[in-house]
N, C-alpha and C positions, 0 to 999 in steps of 0.2 A: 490555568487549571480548568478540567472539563466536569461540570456537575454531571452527578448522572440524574436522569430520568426517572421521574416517576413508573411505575406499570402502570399507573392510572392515567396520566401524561399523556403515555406513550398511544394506548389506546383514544386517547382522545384526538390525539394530532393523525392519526391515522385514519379515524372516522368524520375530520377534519377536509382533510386531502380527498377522500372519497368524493362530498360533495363539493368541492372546489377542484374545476376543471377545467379554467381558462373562460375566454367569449366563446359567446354562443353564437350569437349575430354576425353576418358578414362584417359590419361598420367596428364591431368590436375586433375581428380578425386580426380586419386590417389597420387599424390602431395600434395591434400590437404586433403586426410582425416583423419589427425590425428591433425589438427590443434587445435582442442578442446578440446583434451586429459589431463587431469589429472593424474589420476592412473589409469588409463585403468581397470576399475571394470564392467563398463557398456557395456566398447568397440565393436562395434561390432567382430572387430579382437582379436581372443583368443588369439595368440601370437602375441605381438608384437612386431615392432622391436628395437634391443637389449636384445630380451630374445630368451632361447637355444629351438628353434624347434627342434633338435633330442631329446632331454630332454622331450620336448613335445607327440614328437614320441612313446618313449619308454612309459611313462606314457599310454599312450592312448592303446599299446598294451598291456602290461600290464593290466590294467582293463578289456580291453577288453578279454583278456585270463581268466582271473577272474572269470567273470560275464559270459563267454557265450552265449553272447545274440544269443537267436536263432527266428528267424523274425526280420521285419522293426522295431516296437514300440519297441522290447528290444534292438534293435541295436541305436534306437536314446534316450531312456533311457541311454542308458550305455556313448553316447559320449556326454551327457549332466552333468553326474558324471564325466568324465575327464573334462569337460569344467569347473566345479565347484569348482573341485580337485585345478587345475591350477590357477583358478583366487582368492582362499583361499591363496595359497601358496604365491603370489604376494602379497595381502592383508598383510600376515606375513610377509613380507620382509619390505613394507612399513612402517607396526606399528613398526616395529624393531628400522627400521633407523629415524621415528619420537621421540620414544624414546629415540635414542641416540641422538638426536640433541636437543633434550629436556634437557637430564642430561647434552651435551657441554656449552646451553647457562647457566644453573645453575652454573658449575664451572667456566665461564667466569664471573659470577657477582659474584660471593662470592669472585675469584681474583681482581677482580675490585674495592671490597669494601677492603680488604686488602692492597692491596696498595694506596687506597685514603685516607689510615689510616697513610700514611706514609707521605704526602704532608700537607703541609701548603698555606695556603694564608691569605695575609695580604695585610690591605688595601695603596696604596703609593700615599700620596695627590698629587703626581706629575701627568699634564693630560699628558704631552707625554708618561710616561711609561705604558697608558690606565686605570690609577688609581688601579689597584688592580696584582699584583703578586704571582704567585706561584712558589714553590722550595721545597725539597724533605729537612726535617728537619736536616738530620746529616749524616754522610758515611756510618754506618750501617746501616741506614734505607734505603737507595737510594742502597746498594747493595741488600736487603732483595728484594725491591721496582722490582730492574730487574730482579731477581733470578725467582720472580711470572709474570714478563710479559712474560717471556722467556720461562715459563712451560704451559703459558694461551696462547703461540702465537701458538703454533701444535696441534692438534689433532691426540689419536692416534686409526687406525682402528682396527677392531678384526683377520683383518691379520696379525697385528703386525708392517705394512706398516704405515708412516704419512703421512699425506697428508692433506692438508688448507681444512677446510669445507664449504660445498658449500652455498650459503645465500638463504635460504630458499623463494620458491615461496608463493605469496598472494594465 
């Protein structure tokens, strides 16, 4: 449910916002200009940071040996194809790792539902045990039960490396 606002409030946050206007300072700028960053598709910075500027570099000569722009319009045609080049390439890394984190949380519920296959509950009129219990039916199922939480608790990456995956931002 949404309160409403004061008019007294309102004017205050309003005269608020007036003198609050971001940095002032370069050092403050650039602190904060990546605070609103996604996947840096729009960004104004081609490279970001944590990606390889030499990588960058080379790309950029490259095309540009390429293509040979000879004048200003084919010299900023051609570093608008590296800019393009580059920001596809991160594009493909992204889809990559959304799709893998797509197929992770799929084998996380299909384990989930395999081992909820192995548990019982049953209701216990008693109110201090919280009325209802649960427990893993028999020894083989409760080893079958951990064998799958223990193969659902790692992920593994395409370097071969495991490593816990990371929880996905909104």
């Amino acid at each position: 449910m949404r309160t409403l606002t004061s008019k007294r409030q309102t004017v205050a946050n309003r005269a608020n916002a007036r003198r609050s206007t971001g940095p002032k300072s370069p050092e403050g700028k650039h602190a904060v200009r990546l605070n609103g960053l996604r996947h840096g598709l729009l960004s104004r910075d081609v490279v970001l940071p944590g990606e390889d500027a030499a990588g960058f570099e080379e790309l950029r000569n490259a095309v540009r040996a390429e293509l040979a722009p000879s004048g200003p319009v084919e010299g900023f045609l051609a570093d608008r194809v590296v800019n393009a080049i580059w920001r596809l390439r991160r594009l493909e890394r992204a889809e990559a790792a959304l799709f893998h984190w797509h197929l992770y949380t799929l084998a996380v519920e299909r384990r989930s539902e395999t081992v909820g296959s192995f548990v019982e509950t049953i209701y216990d009129p008693l109110p201090m045990l919280g009325g209802y219990e649960t427990f893993i039916k028999d020894k083989t199922a409760h080893e079958e039960a951990k064998e799958h939480l223990q193969s659902a608790s790692r992920v593994s990456t395409p370097a071969g490396r495991s490593q816990w995956p990371a929880r996905a931002s909104p």
